[in-house]
N, C-alpha and C positions, 0 to 999 in steps of 0.2 A: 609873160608873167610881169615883167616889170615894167610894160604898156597899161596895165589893168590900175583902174582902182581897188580900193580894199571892197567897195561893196560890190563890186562884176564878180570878183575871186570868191566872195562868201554868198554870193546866190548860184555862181558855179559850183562853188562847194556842197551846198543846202540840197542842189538839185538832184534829178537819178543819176545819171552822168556817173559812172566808176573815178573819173577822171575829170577833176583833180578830185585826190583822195587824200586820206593821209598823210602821203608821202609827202606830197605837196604842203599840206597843215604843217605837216614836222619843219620844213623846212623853213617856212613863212616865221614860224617862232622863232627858228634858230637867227635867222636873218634879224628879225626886230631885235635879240640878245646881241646879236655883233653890233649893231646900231648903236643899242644904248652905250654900247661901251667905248666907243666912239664919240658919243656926246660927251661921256664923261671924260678922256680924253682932252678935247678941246676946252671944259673946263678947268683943268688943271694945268695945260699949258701955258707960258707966262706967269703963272704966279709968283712972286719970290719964293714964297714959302716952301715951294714943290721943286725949286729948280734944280734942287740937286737930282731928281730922276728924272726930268726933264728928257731927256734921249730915250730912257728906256719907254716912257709914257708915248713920247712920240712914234715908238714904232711899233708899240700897240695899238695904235689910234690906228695907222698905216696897215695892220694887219688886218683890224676888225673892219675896216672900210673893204678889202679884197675879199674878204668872208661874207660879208653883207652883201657884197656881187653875188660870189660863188653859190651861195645859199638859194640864191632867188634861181640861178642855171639849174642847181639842182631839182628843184622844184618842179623847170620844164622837162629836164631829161627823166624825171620820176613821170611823166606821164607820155613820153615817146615811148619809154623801155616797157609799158605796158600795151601799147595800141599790140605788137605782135603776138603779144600773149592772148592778150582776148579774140584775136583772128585764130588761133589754134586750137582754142577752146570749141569750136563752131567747125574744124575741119572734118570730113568722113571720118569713119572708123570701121567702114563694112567690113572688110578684107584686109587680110594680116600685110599685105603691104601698107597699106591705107593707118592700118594701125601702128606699124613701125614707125612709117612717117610722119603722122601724128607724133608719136613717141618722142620722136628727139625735135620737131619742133617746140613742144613742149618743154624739154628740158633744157635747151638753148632759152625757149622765153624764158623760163624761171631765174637762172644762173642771169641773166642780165636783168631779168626784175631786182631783182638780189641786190644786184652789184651797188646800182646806184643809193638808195638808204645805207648801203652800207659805207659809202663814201660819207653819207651825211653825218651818219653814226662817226666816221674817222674824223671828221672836219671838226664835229661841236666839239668831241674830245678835246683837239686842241683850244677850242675858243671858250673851253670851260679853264683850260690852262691860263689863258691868257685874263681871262677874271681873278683866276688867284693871284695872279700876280700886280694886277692893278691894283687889286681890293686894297692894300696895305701903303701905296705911296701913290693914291689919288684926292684930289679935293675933298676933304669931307662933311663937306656942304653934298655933293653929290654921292656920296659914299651908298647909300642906298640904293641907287640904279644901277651898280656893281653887282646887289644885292638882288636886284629885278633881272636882269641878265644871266646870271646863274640860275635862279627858277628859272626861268625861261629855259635853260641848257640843258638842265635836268629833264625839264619834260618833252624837248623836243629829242633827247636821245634815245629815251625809252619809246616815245611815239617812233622811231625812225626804226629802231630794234624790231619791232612786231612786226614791219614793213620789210624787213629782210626773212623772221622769221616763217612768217605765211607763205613767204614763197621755197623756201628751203624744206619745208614740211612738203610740198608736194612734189622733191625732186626724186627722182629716180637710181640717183648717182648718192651711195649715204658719204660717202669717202668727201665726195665733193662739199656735200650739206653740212656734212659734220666740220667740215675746215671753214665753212664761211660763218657759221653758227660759234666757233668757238675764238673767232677772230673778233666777231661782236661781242661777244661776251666782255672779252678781255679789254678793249676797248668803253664799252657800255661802264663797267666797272670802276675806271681809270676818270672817266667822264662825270658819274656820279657822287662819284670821291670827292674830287674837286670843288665840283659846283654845292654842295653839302658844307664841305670846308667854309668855303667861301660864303655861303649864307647864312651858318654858326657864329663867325666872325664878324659878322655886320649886325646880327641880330646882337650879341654881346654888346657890342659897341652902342649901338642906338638904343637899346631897354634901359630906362631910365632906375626901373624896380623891376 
């Protein structure tokens, strides 16, 4: 992933190839949203005017740079976590052995399709945190890429939600589906909140009328 250009990734994308899918897109946004908020970051570094958060800015910058990594890994692990699932989807099913063990290969793929959007779902939450927190003591010359970044967060967690969803829908275990279902949720929520806040905020700010 972070070998590729943007247009290898969007003609893999565009292609049949399952993979890279979604999960991967969610991710690739969430990364550009840590990015910018990193540029802005470095904008506001140095200035007199800003120096008094100065520290707190900097280890925003510092954080949205490890999220900018992290994002792009997840990306790749969104598309290993599914090679075993699509092998299982394609296993026998003649005979009730055949079928059990189909059975719980399946629901092993699924819980680790799961896992990983679900992480990505955990990660933007924070990095929609860390927009609100900039939006208010960043350069506001760049105040609006604050503003690009929260979009950005908002869509790439709802895109990363339906990527845990789909596979929780076809688990076997509801006990199980039900807990990773409602850990997104509450997350997804907390995430939205945020990135909402924070683009209310800049939209106030920047509307002239």
């Amino acid at each position: 992933m972070k070998k590729q250009t943007i247009d290898s990734f969007l003609t893999q994308l565009a292609s049949s190839s399952p993979t890279p899918g979604g999960g991967g897109a969610a991710s690739l946004c969430a990364s550009m949203g840590a990015s910018l908020l990193s540029m802005v970051c470095n904008l506001t570094i140095g200035k007199p005017k800003y120096a008094e958060n100065e520290e707190e800015v900097k280890t925003i910058r510092n954080l949205s740079l490890d999220l900018k990594e992290r994002f792009l890994e997840l990306a790749k692990e969104d598309e290993i976590a599914f090679a075993p699932l699509a092998k299982a989807y394609s296993l026998p099913a003649s005979t009730n052995e055949e079928k059990a063990y189909k059975e719980k290969v399946m629901e092993e793929g699924l819980i680790s399709a799961a896992s990983v959007p679900l992480e990505v779902v955990e990660q933007i939450a924070f990095a929609a945190g860390l927009a609100r927190k900039l939006s208010p003591i960043c350069s506001r010359l760049a105040v609006s890429d604050v503003g690009v970044a929260a979009s950005f967060f908002r869509a790439a967690i709802n895109s990363a939600a339906l990527n845990v969803y789909i596979n929780t829908k076809m688990m076997k275990n509801e006990e199980a589906a039900r807990a990773l279902n409602e850990r997104c949720e509450t997350l997804v929520s907390r995430g939205v909140m945020l990135a909402e806040e924070t683009e209310q905020e800049i939209k106030a700010l920047l509307k002239k009328y």
